[in-house]
C-alpha positions in Angstrom: -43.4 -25.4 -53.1 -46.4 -22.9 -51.4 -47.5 -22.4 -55.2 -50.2 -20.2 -55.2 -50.1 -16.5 -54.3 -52.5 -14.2 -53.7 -51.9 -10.1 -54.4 -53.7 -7.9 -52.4 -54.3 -4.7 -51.5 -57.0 -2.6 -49.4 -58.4 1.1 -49.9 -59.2 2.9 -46.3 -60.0 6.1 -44.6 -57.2 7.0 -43.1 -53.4 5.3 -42.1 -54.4 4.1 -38.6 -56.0 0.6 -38.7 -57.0 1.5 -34.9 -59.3 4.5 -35.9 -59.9 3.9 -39.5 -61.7 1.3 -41.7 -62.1 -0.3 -44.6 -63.7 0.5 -47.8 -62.5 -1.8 -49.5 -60.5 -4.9 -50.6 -59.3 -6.8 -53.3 -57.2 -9.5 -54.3 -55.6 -11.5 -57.3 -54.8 -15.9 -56.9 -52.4 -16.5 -59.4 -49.2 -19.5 -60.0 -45.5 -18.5 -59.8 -45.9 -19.0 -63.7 -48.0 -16.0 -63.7 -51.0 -18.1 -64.5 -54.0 -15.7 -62.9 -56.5 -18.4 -61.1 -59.7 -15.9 -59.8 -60.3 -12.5 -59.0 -61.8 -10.8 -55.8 -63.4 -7.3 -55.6 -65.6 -6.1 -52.7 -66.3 -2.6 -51.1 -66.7 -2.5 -47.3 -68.7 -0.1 -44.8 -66.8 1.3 -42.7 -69.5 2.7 -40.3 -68.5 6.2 -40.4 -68.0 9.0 -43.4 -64.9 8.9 -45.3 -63.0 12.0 -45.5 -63.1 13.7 -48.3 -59.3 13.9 -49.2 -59.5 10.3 -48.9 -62.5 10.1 -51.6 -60.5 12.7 -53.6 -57.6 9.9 -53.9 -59.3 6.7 -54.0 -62.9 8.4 -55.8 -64.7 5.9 -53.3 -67.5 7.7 -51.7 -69.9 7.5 -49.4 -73.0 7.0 -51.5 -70.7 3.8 -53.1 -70.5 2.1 -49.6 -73.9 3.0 -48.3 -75.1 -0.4 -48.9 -72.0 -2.2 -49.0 -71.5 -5.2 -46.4 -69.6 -4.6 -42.8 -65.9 -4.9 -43.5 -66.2 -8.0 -40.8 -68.1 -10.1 -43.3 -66.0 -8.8 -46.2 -62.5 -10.1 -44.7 -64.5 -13.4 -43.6 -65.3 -14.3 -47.9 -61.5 -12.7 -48.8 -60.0 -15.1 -46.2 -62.3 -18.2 -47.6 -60.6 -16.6 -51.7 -57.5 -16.5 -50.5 -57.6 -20.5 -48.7 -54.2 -21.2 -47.2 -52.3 -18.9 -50.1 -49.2 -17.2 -49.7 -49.9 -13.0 -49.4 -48.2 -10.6 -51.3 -48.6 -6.4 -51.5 -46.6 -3.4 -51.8 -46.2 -2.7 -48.2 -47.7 -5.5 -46.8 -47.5 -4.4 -42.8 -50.2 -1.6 -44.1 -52.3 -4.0 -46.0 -52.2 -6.9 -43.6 -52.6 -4.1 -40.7 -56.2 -3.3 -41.8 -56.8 -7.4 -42.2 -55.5 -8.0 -38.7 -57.1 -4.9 -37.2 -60.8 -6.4 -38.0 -60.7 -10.1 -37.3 -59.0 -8.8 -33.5 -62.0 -6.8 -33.5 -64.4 -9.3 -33.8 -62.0 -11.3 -31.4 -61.1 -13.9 -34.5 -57.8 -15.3 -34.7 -55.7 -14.5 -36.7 -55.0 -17.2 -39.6 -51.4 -18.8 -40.4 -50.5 -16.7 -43.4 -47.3 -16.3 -44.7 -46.7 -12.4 -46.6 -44.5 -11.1 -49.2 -44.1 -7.0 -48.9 -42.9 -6.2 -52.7 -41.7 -2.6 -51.5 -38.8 -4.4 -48.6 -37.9 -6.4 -51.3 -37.7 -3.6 -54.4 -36.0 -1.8 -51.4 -33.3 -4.5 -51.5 -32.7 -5.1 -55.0 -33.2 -2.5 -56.9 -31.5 0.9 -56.9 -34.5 3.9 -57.1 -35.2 7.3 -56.6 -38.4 6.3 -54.3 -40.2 2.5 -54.1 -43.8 3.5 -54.3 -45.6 1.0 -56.1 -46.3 3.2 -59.4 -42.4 3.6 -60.0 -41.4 0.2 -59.4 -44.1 -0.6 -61.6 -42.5 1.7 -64.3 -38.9 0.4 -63.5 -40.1 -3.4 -64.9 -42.1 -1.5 -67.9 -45.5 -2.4 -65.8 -48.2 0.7 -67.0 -51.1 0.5 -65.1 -53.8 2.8 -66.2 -57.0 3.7 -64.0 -57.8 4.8 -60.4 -56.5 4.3 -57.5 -58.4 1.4 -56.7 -57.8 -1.5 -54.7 -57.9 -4.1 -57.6 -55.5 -2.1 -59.7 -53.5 -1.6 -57.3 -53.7 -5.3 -56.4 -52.8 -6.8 -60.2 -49.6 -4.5 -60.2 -48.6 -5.6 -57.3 -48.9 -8.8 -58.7 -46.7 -7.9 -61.7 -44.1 -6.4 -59.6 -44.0 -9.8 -57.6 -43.5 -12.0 -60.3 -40.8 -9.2 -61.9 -38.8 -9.7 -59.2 -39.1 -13.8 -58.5 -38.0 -13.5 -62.4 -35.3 -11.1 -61.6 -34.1 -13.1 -58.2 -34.6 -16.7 -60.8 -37.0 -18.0 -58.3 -38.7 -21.2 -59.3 -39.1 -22.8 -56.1 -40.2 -21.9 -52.4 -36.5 -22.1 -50.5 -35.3 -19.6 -53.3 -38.0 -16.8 -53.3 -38.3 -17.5 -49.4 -34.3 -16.4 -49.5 -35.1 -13.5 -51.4 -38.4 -12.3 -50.6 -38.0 -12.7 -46.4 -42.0 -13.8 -46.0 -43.6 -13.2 -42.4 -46.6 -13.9 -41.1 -49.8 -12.1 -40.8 -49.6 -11.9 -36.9 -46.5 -9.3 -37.2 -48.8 -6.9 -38.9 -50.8 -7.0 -35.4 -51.4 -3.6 -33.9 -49.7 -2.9 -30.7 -48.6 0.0 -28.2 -46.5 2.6 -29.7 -42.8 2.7 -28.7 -41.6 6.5 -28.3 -38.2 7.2 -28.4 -37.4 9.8 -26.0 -35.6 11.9 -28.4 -39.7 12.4 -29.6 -41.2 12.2 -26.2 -42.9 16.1 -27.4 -45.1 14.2 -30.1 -48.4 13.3 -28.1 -48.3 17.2 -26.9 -47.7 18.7 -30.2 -50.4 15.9 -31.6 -52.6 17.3 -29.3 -52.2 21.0 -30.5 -52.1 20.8 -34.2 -48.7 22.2 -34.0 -46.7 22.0 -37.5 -43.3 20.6 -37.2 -40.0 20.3 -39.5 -38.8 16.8 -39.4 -35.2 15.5 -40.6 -36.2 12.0 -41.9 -33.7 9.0 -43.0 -35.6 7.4 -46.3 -38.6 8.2 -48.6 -38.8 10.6 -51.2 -37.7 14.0 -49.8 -34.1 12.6 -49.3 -32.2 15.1 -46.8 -34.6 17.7 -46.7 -36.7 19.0 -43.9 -40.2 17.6 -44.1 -42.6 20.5 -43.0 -45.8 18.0 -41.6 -48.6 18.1 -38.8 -48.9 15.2 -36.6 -51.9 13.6 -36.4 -51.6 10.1 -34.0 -49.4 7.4 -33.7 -49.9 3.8 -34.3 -47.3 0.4 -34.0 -47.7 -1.9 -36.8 -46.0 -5.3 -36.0 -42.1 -4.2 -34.5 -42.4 -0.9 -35.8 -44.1 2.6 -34.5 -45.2 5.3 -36.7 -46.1 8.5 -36.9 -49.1 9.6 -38.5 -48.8 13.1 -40.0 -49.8 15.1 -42.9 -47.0 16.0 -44.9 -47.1 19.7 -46.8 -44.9 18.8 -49.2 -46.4 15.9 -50.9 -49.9 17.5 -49.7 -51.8 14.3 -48.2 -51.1 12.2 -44.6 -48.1 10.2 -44.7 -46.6 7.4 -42.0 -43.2 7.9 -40.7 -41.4 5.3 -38.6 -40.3 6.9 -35.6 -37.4 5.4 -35.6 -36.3 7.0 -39.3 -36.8 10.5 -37.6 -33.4 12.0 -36.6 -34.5 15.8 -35.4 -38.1 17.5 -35.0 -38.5 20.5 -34.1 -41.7 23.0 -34.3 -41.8 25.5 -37.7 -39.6 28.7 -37.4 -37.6 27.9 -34.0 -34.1 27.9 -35.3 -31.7 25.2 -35.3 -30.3 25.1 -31.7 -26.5 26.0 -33.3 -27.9 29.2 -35.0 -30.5 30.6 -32.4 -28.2 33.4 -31.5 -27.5 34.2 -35.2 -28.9 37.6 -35.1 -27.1 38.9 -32.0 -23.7 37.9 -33.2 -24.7 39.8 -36.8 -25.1 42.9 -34.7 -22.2 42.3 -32.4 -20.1 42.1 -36.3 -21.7 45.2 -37.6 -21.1 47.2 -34.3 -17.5 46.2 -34.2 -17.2 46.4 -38.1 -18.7 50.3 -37.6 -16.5 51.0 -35.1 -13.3 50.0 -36.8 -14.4 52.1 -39.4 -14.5 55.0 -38.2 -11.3 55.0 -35.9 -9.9 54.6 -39.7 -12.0 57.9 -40.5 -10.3 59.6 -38.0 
């Protein structure tokens, strides 16, 4: 059995690993028994300001990075931590994005890792109003207390994984490979976007800023229109994305294209109701006139 894991999980500015970078990574090596082996914690520059609803999130700045190694360097010691281990995090095509994204950079190849994503597998197991990794956390009595920080983040992730292997009974590898579905690092490989044409209006309305309703299948919002502004697209692995900033929760948000069922620009009306008002009028012009032939 592949027994030791490592949980990791990376802070950023922004969702694209094309455009954005790293500020920082850590990661947890630890035994199926929950035995914790080492620790890794390390900040990264990522050559250009971070935005400051990023900082606002993570509470990383720039003055914390300013003299932190290139994020090149700081994957090359995480990869020599991590030595052959299995990878595990809470959405690990995000994660493992970012780690693929800079060793194709520096033209490195990209090592034979086998990954664990602890939100698919929450997602089939467990019943839940949303999977984000704070609520899953809750659901197997997991508190973490701090900042939004990679190694926090990093340890739960941890104890979700070894929630679930306990839940699924998994003591060796051919039972928590049946129930966790690992994949390797190279799916989380960047690629060109695939646009359905049912959103072939998306690089225009990027382009312009233009805020959108969207009807998505999944996440938090359930059924109801998410009011968000694009802001690029990226393909992680087999899936694209859309990366947009979503009003409702307030902050930028990924969307798999293929989750979104109807866009359509703020106030244009639903294509079944755009002649609403005329037939209200047409009513209350033949409600008036029946009215007052009865008068008469």
């Amino acid at each position: 059995m592949r027994e030791r894991f490592v949980a990791f999980d990376v802070e950023t500015t922004g969702l694209s690993p094309e455009g954005c970078r790293l500020t920082e990574i850590a990661g947890v090596a630890f035994r199926i028994d929950g035995t914790v082996e080492a620790r890794f914690e390390e900040l990264c520059s990522p050559g250009h300001p971070i935005p400051s609803e990023v900082t606002e999130i993570t509470g990383i700045t720039d003055a914390m990075v300013a003299h932190a190694a290139p994020a090149s360097e700081v994957i090359e010691r995480f990869l020599e931590f991590v030595d052959g281990a299995v990878l595990v995090a809470h959405n690990a095509l995000f994660d493992g994005s970012f780690v693929a994204a800079e060793l194709e950079r520096g033209r490195n190849k990209l090592p034979e890792l086998q990954m664990i994503d602890t939100l698919d597998w929450a997602r089939s197991v467990l019943r839940l109003r949303d999977f984000r990794l704070t609520t899953v956390a809750r659901y197997f009595h997991l508190r973490p207390k701090g900042a939004h920080r990679a190694a926090l983040d990093a340890n739960t992730a941890m104890g979700v994984f070894l929630a679930l292997s306990q839940r699924a009974r998994a003591t060796d590898w051919r039972t928590l490979a049946k129930a966790a579905s690992p994949f390797p690092l190279s799916m989380c490989a960047v690629g060109a976007v695939q646009l359905p044409r049912t959103l072939s209006s998306l690089p225009e309305l990027i382009e312009l800023g233009h805020r959108v309703n969207i009807e998505y299948d999944g996440g938090t919002q359930g059924e109801l229109p998410r009011p968000v502004t694009p802001k690029g697209l990226t393909r992680i692995g087999p899936a694209s994305y859309l990366i947009a900033y979503c009003h409702r929760d307030k902050r930028e948000k990924q969307f798999r294209l293929d989750r979104i069922r109807s866009l359509r620009p703020v106030g244009q009306l639903p294509k079944r109701a755009a002649h609403a008002p005329e037939v209200a009028v047409a009513a209350s012009r033949t409600l008036t006139k029946a009215l007052t032939k009865s008068r008469r």
